[in-house]
Structures are given as structure tokens and as C-alpha cells.
N, C-alpha and C positions, 0 to 999 in steps of 0.2 A: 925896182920891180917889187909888186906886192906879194906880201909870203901868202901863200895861201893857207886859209885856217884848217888849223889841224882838226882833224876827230878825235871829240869827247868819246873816252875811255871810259868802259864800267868797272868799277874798282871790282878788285877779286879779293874777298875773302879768303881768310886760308883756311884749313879744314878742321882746324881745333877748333874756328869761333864758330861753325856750325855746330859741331858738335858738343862743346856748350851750351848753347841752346835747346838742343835735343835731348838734353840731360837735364835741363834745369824742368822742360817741360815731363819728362819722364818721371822728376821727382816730382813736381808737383801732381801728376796724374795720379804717384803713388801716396803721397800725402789724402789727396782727396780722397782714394778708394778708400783708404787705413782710416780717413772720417767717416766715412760712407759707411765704412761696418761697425765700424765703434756706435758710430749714431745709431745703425741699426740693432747692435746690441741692449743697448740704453732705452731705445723702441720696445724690444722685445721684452726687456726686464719689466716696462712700466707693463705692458701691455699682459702679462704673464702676472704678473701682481695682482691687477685687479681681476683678470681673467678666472684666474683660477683661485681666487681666494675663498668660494667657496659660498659668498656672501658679497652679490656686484655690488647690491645697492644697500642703503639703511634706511629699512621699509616702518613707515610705523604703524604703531599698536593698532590691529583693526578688534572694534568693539559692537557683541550680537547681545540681541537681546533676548531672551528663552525663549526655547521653541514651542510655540504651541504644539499641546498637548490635546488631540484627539479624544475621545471614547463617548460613547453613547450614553445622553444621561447630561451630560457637560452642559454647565451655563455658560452656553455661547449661541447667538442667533446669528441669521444668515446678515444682518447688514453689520455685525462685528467682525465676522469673518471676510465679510467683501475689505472691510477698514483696513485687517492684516492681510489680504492680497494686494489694497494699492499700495501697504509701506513695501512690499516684498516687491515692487515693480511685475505683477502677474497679471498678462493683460487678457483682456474679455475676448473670446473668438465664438464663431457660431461655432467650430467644429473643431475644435484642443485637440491636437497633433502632437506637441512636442510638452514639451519642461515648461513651468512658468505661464501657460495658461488653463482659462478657466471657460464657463459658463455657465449659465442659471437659467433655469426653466419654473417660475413661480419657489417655492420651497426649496428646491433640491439644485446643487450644485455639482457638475465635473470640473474636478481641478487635477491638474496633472504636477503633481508636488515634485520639486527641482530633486536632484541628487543631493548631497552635503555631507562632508566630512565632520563628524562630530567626533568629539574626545575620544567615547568608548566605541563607535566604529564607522564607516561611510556606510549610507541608507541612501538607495539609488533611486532614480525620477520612479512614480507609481502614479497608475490612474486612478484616481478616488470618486467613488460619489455618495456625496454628504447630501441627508433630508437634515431638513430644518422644523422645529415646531416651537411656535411663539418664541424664548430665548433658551433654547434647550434644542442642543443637538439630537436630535431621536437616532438616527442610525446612518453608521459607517461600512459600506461596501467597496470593492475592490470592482471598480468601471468595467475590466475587462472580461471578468469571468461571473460576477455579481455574487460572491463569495464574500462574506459578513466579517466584518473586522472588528477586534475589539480595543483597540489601542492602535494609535498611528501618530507620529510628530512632523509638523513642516519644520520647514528649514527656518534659523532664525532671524531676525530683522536684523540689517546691518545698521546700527545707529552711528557709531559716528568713526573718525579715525583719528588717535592721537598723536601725535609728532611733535618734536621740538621744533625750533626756528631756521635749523639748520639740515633739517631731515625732507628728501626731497616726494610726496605725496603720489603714491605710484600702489597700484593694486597687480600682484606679482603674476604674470600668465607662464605657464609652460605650457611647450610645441605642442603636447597634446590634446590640450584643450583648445589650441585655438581652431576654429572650422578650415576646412581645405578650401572651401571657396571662399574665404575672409584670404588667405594667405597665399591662394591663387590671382586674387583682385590685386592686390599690394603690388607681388611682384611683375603681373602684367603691363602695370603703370610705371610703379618707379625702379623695378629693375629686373626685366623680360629673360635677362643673359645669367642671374645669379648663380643657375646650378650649372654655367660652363665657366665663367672667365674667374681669372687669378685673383680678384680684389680689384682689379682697373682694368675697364674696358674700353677699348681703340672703339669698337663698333658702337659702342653707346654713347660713347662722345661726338661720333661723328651724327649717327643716326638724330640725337637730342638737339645738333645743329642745325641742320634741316628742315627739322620738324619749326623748332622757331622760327628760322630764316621764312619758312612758307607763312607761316600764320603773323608773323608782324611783331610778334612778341614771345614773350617767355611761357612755353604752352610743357615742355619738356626739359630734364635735369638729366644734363651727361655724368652726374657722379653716379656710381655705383652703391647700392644699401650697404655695403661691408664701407665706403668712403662715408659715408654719410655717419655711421657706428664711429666710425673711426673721430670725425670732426665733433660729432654730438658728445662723445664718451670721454676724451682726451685733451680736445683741443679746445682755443675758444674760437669766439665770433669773427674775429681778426679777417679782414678780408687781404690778403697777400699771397706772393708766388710762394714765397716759405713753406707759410702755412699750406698750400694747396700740396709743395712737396711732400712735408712730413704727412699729410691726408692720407694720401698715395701711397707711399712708403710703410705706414701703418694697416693700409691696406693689405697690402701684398701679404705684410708678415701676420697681419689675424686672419686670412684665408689660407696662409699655409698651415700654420700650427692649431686651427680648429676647424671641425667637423662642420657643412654649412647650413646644419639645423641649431645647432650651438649661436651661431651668428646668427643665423634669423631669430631666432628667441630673443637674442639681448637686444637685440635693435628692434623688436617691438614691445620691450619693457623700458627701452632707453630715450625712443625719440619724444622731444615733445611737441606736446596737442592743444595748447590752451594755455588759461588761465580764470583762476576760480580765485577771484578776490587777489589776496597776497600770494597763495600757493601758485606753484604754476601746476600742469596738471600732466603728468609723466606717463607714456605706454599705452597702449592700446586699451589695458585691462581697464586703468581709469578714466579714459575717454570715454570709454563705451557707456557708462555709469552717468560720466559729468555731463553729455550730450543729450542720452536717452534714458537715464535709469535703470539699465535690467544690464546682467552680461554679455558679453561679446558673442558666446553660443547661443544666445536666440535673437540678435540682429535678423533683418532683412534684409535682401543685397541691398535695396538701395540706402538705408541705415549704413552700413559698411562702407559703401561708394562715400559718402558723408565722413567718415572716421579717414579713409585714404585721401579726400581731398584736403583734410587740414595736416596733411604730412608735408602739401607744397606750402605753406604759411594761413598757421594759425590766424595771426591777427588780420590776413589781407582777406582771407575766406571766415571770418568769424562769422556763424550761421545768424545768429541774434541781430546782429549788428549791419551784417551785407547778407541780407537772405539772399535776394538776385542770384549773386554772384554765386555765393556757394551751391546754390540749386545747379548752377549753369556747369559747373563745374562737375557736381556730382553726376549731372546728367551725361557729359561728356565721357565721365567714367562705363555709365552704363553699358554706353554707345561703343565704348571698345571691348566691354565683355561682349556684347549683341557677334561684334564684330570676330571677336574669338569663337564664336559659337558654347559660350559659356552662359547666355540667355538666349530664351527663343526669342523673338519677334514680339509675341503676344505678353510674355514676361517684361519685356524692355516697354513698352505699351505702358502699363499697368505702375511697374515702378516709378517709371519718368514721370506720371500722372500727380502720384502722391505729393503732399506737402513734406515740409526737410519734418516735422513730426516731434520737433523740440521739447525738449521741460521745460519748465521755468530754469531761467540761468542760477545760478547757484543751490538749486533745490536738490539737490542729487539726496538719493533715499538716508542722511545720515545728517547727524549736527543737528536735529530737531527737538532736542530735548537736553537742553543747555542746563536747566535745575538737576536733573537725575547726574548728568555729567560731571558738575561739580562736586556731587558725591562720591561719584564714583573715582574720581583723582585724589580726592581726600583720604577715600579708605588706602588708596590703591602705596599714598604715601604714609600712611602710618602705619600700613602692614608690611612695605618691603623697602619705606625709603625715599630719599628724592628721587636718584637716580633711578630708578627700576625702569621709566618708560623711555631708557635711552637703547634700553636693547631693539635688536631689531625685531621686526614680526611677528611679534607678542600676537596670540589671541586672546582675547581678553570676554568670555561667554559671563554677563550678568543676568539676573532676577527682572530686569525689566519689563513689566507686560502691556505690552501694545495698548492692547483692548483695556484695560484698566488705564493707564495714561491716559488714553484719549477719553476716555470717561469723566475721570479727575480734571483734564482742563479744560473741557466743556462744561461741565458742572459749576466749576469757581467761576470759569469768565460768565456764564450766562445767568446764574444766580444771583452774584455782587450787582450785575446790570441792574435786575429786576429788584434787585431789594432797595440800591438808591432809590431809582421811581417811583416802588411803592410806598416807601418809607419815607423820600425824601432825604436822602442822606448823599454825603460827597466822602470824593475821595478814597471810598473804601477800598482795601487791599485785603490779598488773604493769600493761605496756603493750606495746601492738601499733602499728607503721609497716608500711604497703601502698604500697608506690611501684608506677608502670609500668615495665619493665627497659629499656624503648625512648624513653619521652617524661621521665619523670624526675617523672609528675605523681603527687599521694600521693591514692591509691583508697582507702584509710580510714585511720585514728586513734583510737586507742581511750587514752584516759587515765587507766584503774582500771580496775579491775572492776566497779562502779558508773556504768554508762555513762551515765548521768543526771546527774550530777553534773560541775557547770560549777566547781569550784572547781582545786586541786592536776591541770596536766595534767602527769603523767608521762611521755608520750611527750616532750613541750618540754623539760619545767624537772628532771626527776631526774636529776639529773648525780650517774655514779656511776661507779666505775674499769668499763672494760671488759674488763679479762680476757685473754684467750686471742683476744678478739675482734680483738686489735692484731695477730697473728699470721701474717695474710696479708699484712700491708706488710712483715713483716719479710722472707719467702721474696719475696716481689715484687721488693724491692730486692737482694736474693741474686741472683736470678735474672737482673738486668738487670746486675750486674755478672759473670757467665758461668759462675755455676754452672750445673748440670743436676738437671732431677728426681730424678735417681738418683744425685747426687753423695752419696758418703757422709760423715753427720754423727756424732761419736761422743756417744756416750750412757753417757757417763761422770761421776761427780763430781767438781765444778764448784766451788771458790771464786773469787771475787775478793772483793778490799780494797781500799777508797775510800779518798781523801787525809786522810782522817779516822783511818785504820788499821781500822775498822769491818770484818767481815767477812761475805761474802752468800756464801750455799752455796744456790742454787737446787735443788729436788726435782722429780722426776715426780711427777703427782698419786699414780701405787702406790706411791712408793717405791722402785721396783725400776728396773734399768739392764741396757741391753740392748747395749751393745758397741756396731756402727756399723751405724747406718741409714740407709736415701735418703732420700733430704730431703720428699719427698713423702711418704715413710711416717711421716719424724717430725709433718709438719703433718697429716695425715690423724689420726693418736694425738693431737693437742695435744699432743705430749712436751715439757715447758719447758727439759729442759737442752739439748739438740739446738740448740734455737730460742734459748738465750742465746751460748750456741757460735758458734750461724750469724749473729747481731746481732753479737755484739764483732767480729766477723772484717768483717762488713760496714761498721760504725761507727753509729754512736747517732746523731752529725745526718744520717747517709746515711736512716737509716727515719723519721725526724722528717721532712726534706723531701718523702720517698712519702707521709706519712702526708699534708702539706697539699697535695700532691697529689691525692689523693683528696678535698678538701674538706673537713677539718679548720681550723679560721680560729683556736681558740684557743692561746695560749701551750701548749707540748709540754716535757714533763720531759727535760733533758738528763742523764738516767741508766739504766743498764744494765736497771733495772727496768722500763722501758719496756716491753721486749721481752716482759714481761707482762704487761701491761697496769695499770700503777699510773694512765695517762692514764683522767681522766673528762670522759666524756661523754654525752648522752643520748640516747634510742634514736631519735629523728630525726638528730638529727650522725651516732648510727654509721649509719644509713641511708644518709646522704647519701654517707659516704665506700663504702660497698658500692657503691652504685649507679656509680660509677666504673668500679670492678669491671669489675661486672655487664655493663658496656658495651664490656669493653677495652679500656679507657683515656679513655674521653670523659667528661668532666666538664661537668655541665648543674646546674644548684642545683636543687632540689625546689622545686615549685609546687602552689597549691592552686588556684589561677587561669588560665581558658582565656579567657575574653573578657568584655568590660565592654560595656557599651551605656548611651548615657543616655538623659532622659526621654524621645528625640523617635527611641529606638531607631536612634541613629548609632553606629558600634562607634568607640568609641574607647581600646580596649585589646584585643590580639588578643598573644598570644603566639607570637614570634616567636625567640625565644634561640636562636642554632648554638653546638651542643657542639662541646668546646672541646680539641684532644685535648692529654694531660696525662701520659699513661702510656704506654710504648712497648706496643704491642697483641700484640707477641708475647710481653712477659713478663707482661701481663694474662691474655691465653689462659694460658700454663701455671698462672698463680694458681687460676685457676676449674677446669683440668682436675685441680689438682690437691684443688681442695675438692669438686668430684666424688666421690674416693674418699674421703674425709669423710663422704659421704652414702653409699657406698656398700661400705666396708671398717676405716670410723673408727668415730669417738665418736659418729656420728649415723647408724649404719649401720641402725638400728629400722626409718630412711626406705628403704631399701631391700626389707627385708620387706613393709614395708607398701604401696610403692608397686611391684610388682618389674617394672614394664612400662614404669616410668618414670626420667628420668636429672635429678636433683635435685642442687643443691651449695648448699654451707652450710658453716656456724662453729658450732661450740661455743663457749662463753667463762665460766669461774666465774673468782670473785676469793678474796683471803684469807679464810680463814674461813666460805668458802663463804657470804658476803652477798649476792653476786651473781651469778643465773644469765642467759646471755644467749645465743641463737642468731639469726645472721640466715642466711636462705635464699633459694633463689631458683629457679621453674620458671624456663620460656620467658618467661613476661610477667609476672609478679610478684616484688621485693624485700621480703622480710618479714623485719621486726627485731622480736624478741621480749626483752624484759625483767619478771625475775621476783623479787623481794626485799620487804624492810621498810623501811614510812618511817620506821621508829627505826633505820634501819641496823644492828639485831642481825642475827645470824647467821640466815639463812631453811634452813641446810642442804642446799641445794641445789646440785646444778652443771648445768651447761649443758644435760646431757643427760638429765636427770631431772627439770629443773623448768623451762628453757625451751622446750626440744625439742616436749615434749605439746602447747603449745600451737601451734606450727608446725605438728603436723603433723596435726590436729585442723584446723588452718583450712584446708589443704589437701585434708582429706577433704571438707568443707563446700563448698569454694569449686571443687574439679573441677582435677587436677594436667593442664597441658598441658607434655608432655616439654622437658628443656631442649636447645637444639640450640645448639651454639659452632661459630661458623662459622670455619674454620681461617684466619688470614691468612698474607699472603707472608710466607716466610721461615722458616717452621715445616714442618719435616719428621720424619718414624716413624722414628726410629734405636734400634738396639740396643746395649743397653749392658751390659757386665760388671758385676760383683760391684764392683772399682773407681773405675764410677762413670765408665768410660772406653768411648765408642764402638766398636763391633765391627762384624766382618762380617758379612751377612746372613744366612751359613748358619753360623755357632756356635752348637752346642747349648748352651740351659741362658741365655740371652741374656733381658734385660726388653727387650722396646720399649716405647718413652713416645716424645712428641712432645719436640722438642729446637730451641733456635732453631740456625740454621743458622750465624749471623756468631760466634757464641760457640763453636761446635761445636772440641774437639783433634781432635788429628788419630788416626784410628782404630787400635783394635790390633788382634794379633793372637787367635785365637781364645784360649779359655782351658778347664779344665775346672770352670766354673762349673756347681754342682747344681741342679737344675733347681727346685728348691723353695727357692731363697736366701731366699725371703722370706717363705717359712712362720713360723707364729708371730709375724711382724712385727707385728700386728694386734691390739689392748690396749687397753681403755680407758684415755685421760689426759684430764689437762685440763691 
């Protein structure tokens, strides 16, 4: 008989092996939480580092350029000042309401000048209105009440920002400054819930799924702005549940331990927007700039809506690249402020109508002036260092003046044009120095013709003989040993022979000799044999020592040729030693720098240098009275045509071969050195007054001539002087007066029958 099959039994465990289990997993729960908080610890430590460090990011050096200066009287016209409104992003309105705009009615301008924190205090937005007459401001009133102002400064250009490689390009905003409706937009789009939930929101994740699932695609982001802080700030790009945990988890703990304007702040200085060449382009503050030009407080919503739609991806809504798309987008944004009752109807209309309203891509109002820049990192390392532009947040306020810049590289570019064509000439190249004749500070720098170009700055590094431009130290050092202007030089030929037995027969650039002339008249000609005559008689290290007098620091040729200028240098060294000059006899070094400020806006660099005096000021004064007639009876006399209401001095200066043309000049408040040649150093066929000159005096027409005035010092007195160069009576006919220093003065003669026209025909091109 068959057994019948028994019933499979379920084994019983006995009560330890459960409870084993229930222990192993209890430790392990306790293991995980005791991670849980460790990791949360280690969260909070990284999180509490940067937080509070007091200094999120490492912002670099932002650089202005001085602020114009208002007052009635001023050489400035109204299309210089529209110039420094488009570098300042101030845009044209029929009817300026806010900061940052303007408008023009024939002559007269309302401009409604930004607020700006300067060194010595913050100057809050004002309504101005500026008449204009030919290049001369006439009169500054106050738009609101029409109350007469005597002085007023804009805000000043931002040129450029300096950073290292490793420094990430961000313009710092605080909560304050950004607008309610800029910060009301933000959060309606990317996170509605910020000022209720913990750092992670159940209802945004769910709601952001939704929204996608309806529209087909990714239309909405369930992270939260304090997640989004969190992954931007901390973490990387890594797409993983890890990563998504520690997001969340880092969440939680920077929305518990900080205030949620704290968080909004950093996460609109933190997200990025772009990308501008290598930098990439960080926070809202610099968006607003790299997109539109101007700050984030005078945006347009739909501007804004634009700034919020490249917070969902830069490169997929790049405005330039997928305009479509980012309009569509920005538009979408409108649509839900319409929707919020944040735009009326007729607002939402109007915005959505507009184009996205773009700069040019990479043009943002700064990095435009790569020659001045170059100077200005040079000074910046030889006065504090390599390291100095590693701090963060430097402000860095220089001497650069717009309106003179854009003068100087339009002058070079469109003058070099015109002189090849009309001359026939290739290749030319040049460069332009702007100093102040009073502060020593350089007002522009033009380094080519190609003023875009950051490579070869020819104002700095072309060192090249200067010519005829050495010519004022030489009559300087004459002068201070007690010649007179009207001492007479002959102008005869000339050899000498070196210990070599070598023989040097110096020419007038004609060729031609003119028996004996005042010394004045020879420096006015550039006549070179006069001037090697007046050099040997004086001694070759006598004009070497004026010459570093005036601020020359390199080694100086100890030879006769000197006095032609075989010495090279470039058109800032001969700048710097003018500016001596210019000053009679003060010697200041050239700067490009007026004041530093760091992150926390403490001035810790204010320029302070007392010039230094170098030259005796009465044979400075006759150096200048006598490059005067340089400008007004010499080799540069075109300037006197052309300016005739005005008193101008200046140098010519060619070299052998005519490679090199050079003039520096100078009104009342501007030194300008011009340099005109080839960087293959062949022959450009130019002289001074044909190829450097146009561009002097071109930037002078641009830039508005204010007369030059020489204020007489003690010791200089009107003497007349004979044919021999000898003092006379007051009432001898046929007599020059010229200014004379007084401790040098012979003793006077008597009359003589000198012809009243001695000095006719005096006056000849030379170089």
C-alpha cells in the first residue's frame, strides 16, 4: 500500500536568528545615520568656510577711467560728450526718467548722471542740463529746479577688468541694488516657493513635472535656487543620484544656517550666464553688461526676462547664436509675469514687440584700449610688484580721458591714411603720448594705428633716434650758461674729426647757410649746424646732464651727434622729458594712476608725488618761448595758420634718412608726442613736419586748442637787443625784444644802426 506523501514543513527559525538580523540591520541604520551626520558635518564645515569667509569669490581688479569733469568754460562740445555717454552705456530717451539717460535738443543736453561711489564720497543720480557752444561747454544747470551749477563730475568709464587665469570674471551685486522686479522675475520662473520651503521642495518637483510632461519637453526645473547655489557653488557638473543627494542635503543645511536674502544674493553672483571668449561670464551683475552694456538697475523687463532665460542654459538660449529661440523664450517669461499681474496687457504688448536689443558680442564697455592697459599693468608692477593684481577687488581709478583717447586714435588712424595717399608712402606706423601739462598724468596712448591691437605698443617699446627732438636741451643748456635768444650762432660749414681721424661735416636739412643767426631763430628752423656749433661750445656732457634732467634714465651717447639726436628713445620717455619743459623745470614721472581702493573701498593708493624742480625756470621759460616761434615762424608754423587765435609750442624732429618723423607739442593743458615711421626701420620719407606734425595737429582740431599761457617767473625781463646779440637802449631803432634772464644779462650798449628787418628771411624750413 502506498504511503501517502507527507507535508512539506516550513522550517522555524529560532528567535536568536531573527534577532540577529534585526541587530545587524539596527547597526547598520545606526552606522548610516552616524554617516549621515558626519557627512552632514563636513557639508556644513565646507559650506560655513566659504560662506562666511567674508570674501565668496576672487573678484578682479575693476578699472575707471577719470571722471569727467564739468564746469562752464570747458573744452568739450556736445558730440564729445555724446562719445563719453555711449562709452558710459547712457542711452538716448525722448523723455530721461531714471539714471543713465539722456537727450539732446539741438545744443543743449538732459542727461541724468548715474549715482557712483567715488574715493572721497558717493554723488547720487542728478538731473543736468548741459548747453553747448562750438567746443566749449557755456553753461551747467540743475534740469529740475534750473539752478546754475558751477562744477559737476560724471561717473567714470569703466575700461577694462583685470584678473588672472584663475580668477573667475564676475561684477559683485548686493541685495540692494538689485531691482524688486529683476528679483521678483527670477524667482517666479525658477523658484515661486523660495521664501516658504526648507532648501528642497516636494511641491516644485512635483509641479516642474507636470509642467514638462504637458508641454513635451523640458519647459521647467524642479531644483530649488538654494539647489541650484548649492550644485553651482560646491559641486560639479557630474550628473548622478550622489551628486543629486549631497545637492539636497547641502540645501537643506544653507537654508537653515542662512538668512534667504543672504542666499539670493550669492546665487545671483554665483550662477553662470555665458561666455565671453575664454572667461566664462559669472552673476547677474556681469551679464547684464556682457549682454546689454549698462547695469542691471536700468534693465527693461523684457532685458531681464532675457538675463532669466539664460539661467535655463546659456549655450542652448545663446541670444547671438539662436536669437529665435531666446526671444521665444524670453517671451514666455513675459507671459507669466502678464500672468502674475506683474505687466499689464499693454506692457506685455509692447515688450514682446521689441528685438532681444543685443551689443555686439564681446564689446561690453571695457578692454578697448589695450595700449593705455599695457601701461597701466606696468606701472601697476613696478610700483607694488607682481603679485599686487592677485588681491581681490582692487579698484583701480586712472588718468585716462575718453574724449582725448578717441581723439588721439582717430587722429593717428585717419592721418597715416591720408599721408600714404598723398605722399605715396607704405606701411606707415605711429604713435601718440597725451600727458596733463600740470599733473604729469597721461590722458591717452595710442600704440598703432590699429588701436585694437594689444600686441607691439609703440608708444612704450619703439625706441628710435629722436632727431631734432634732442634740440631743446641743447639751447636749454646754452641758455643756463648765459647765452641769449638773440645771441648770434653762425651758420656756416662745420667739420669735426674724432680720435679715430673720421670726419663729420653736419648739413642743414636745405643744404643751404645762412651766415649768423639768433639762436632762437636757429632752434625755431631746426637749423643743425647752428645747434652743433651751440652743443660743442657748451660741451656734450653739459646737454647729456639737461638731458636726464628732464627725465631721460637711459645711458646717453657721449658724442657730438648727440646734438642730433642719434639718442633713442620712445615716444613716452620723449614725453616724459617734455613734460619738464612744459612745466619749467619741474620734473613729476608720468602716471597712469590717480587712486587704488580695495575690496572693502579703503583708498590705499592716492597719488601724492611733489614735483621736483630740476631745471632753472628761467631758462625753461625761454626754451618754450622760444619753441613758440617754432609753432609760430618755424618748421611747425602750418600751426599757426591753422590755429591763428591761438599760442602753441612744439618740436619737429626727423632722423637720417628721414626714418623718423617726430613732433611733440603742447596747448595750456596738453603734452603731445607724436611718432611716425616703419617697423622695418626703412626709410618712411618723412620729416617732422610733414609726417608727424598732421597728426598733432588733427588731434588738436578734434580735441579743442586751449591757448598756451607761460607765466613769466622772477628774473626774466623784455630787453632789447642789437644785431650782435648785445643789449640796447629802450629807444634804439631797428632793436628785437625777446625776454632775457636778468643774472646772465652784459652789460648794455649803445645804440647802433641796426635795419629794422634784420630778420627777414630768417625763416626756412629745416630739420
Amino acid at each position: 500500500m502506498a504511503k501517502k506523501p507527507t507535508k512539506k514543513s516550513t522550517p522555524v527559525y529560532p528567535f536568536w536568528h531573527w534577532r540577529r538580523w534585526i541587530g545587524l540591520a539596527i547597526k547598520l541604520g545606526l552606522v548610516g545615520i552616524a554617516f549621515m551626520v558626519l557627512f552632514g558635518i563636513y557639508l556644513d564645515s565646507l559650506i560655513h568656510s566659504k560662506f562666511d569667509s567674508g570674501q565668496k569669490w576672487q573678484l578682479p581688479a575693476v578699472v575707471y577711467s577719470r571722471p569727467l569733469e564739468l564746469f562752464p568754460g570747458q573744452r568739450l562740445s556736445l558730440q564729445q560728450m555724446l562719445h563719453e555717454l555711449k562709452l558710459l552705456n547712457y542711452r538716448e530717451s525722448s523723455n530721461p526718467k531714471g539714471p543713465g539717460q539722456y537727450a539732446v535738443n539741438g545744443q543743449r543736453m538732459v542727461v541724468i548722471r548715474r549715482s557712483f561711489n567715488f574715493a572721497d564720497g558717493t554723488e547720487k543720480a542728478r538731473p543736468l542740463l548741459l548747453t553747448f557752444s562750438g567746443q566749449r561747454l557755456a553753461n551747467i544747470k540743475n534740469a529740475d529746479n534750473q539752478r546754475e551749477l558751477g562744477y559737476i563730475r560724471m561717473d567714470p568709464v569703466l575700461l577694462d577688468r583685470l584678473s588672472g587665469e584663475e580668477i573667475e570674471d564676475r561684477i559683485l551685486l548686493r541685495i540692494n541694488q538689485v531691482p524688486q522686479s529683476f528679483a521678483n522675475m527670477l524667482l517666479q520662473v525658477e523658484d515661486r516657493d523660495f521664501y516658504n520651503h526648507g532648501g528642497v521642495s516636494l511641491l516644485s518637483i512635483g509641479r516642474a513635472f507636470l509642467a514638462n510632461l504637458r508641454a513635451g519637453h523640458t519647459v521647467q526645473g524642479g531644483s530649488t535656487l538654494t539647489q541650484q547655489l548649492a550644485k553651482n557653488y560646491f559641486l560639479t557638473r557630474e550628473r548622478s543620484i550622489w551628486r543629486k543627494v549631497q545637492e539636497a542635503y547641502m540645501a537643506v543645511i544653507i537654508d537653515y544656517r542662512y538668512d534667504k536674502n543672504q542666499i539670493l544674493e550669492t546665487y545671483m553672483n554665483e550662477i553662470y550666464l555665458g561666455q565671453n571668449f575664454a572667461q566664462g561670464v559669472y552673476g547677474f551683475g556681469l551679464a547684464s553688461y556682457f549682454y546689454f552694456g549698462m547695469p542691471l538697475n536700468e534693465l527693461e523687463p523684457d532685458q531681464m526676462a532675457l538675463l532669466v532665460t539664460m539661467v535655463r542654459g546659456p549655450s542652448y538660449y545663446d541670444p547671438w547664436r539662436y536669437p529665435e529661440r531666446a526671444q521665444q523664450r524670453r517671451d514666455m517669461i513675459l507671459r507669466l509675469m502678464l500672468e502674475n499681474n506683474q505687466l499689464t496687457p499693454e506692457q506685455f504688448q509692447s515688450y514682446a514687440a521689441r528685438p532681444l536689443g543685443l551689443i555686439e558680442r564681446g564689446q561690453m564697455t571695457y578692454g578697448r584700449t589695450p595700449a593705455f592697459m599695457n601701461l597701466l599693468r606696468r606701472e601697476l608692477r613696478q610700483r607694488f610688484g607682481a603679485g599686487f593684481l592677485e588681491q581681490s577687488g582692487l579698484k583701480i581709478f586712472t588718468s585716462l580721458d575718453p574724449v582725448a583717447q578717441q581723439a588721439a586714435e582717430e587722429s593717428v588712424s585717419s592721418q597715416l591714411n591720408s599721408i600714404e595717399k598723398r605722399l605715396n608712402r607704405k606701411s606707415l606706423q605711429g604713435a601718440m603720448v597725451v600727458t596733463n601739462r600740470h599733473s604729469g598724468e597721461v590722458s591717452a596712448l595710442v600704440g598703432g594705428r590699429d588701436t585694437s591691437y594689444a600686441g607691439l605698443n609703440r608708444a612704450l617699446d619703439a625706441r628710435r633716434p629722436i632727431g631734432s627732438q634732442v634740440k631743446p636741451a641743447v639751447y636749454l643748456t646754452a641758455l643756463d650758461q648765459g647765452y641769449q635768444l638773440a645771441t648770434p650762432l653762425k651758420d656756416e660749414p662745420l667739420q669735426l674729426r674724432n680720435q679715430g681721424g673720421k670726419t663729420w661735416a653736419p648739413q642743414n636739412y636745405d643744404k643751404t647757410y645762412r651766415g649768423n643767426v639768433p639762436l632762437y631763430a636757429a632752434m625755431a628752423n631746426s637749423l643743425n649746424v647752428p645747434t652743433v656749433r651751440l652743443g660743442m661750445a657748451v660741451g656734450v656732457p653739459a646737454v647729456a646732464e639737461t638731458l636726464k634732467k628732464m627725465g631721460v634714465t637711459q645711458d646717453i651717447p657721449l658724442f657730438p651727434s648727440l646734438f642730433l639726436g642719434i639718442l633713442e628713445l620712445s615716444p613716452y620717455e620723449v614725453n616724459q622729458a617734455y613734460l619738464t619743459l612744459a612745466t619749467e623745470g619741474l620734473y613729476q614721472p608720468l602716471t597712469a594712476i590717480r587712486t587704488i581702493q580695495d575690496n572693502s573701498d579703503k583708498v590705499i593708493y592716492q597719488r601724492a608725488e611733489k614735483a621736483e624742480r630740476r631745471l632753472s625756470s628761467q631758462s625753461a621759460y625761454l626754451t618754450l618761448f622760444a619753441m613758440t616761434k617754432v609753432a609760430s615762424l618755424g618748421t611747425a608754423r602750418s600751426l599757426a595758420a591753422k590755429f591763428p587765435n591761438a599760442v602753441l609750442a612744439g618740436k619737429t624732429g626727423s632722423t637720417d634718412n628721414l626714418r623718423d618723423a617726430w613732433f611733440t607739442g603742447m596747448d595750456n593743458d596738453e603734452v603731445v608726442t607724436v611718432w611716425v615711421g616703419r617697423d622695418d626701420n626703412k626709410p618712411a620719407g618723412l620729416t617732422g613736419a610733414n609726417g608727424a606734425l598732421p597728426l598733432f595737429s588733427d588731434y588738436m582740431t578734434r580735441r579743442g586748442v586751449n591757448s598756451l599761457k607761460l607765466p613769466v617767473p622772477q628774473g626774466i625781463s623784455m630787453v632789447n637787443f642789437n644785431l650782435s646779440g648785445k643789449p640796447v637802449a629802450s629807444g634804439c631803432g631797428g632793436a628785437l625784444m625777446l625776454p632775457a634772464r636778468s643774472d646772465k644779462l652784459p652789460p648794455a650798449e649803445g645804440c647802433s644802426s641796426t635795419p629794422v628787418d634784420w630778420i627777414k628771411n630768417m625763416f626756412a624750413l629745416g630739420e
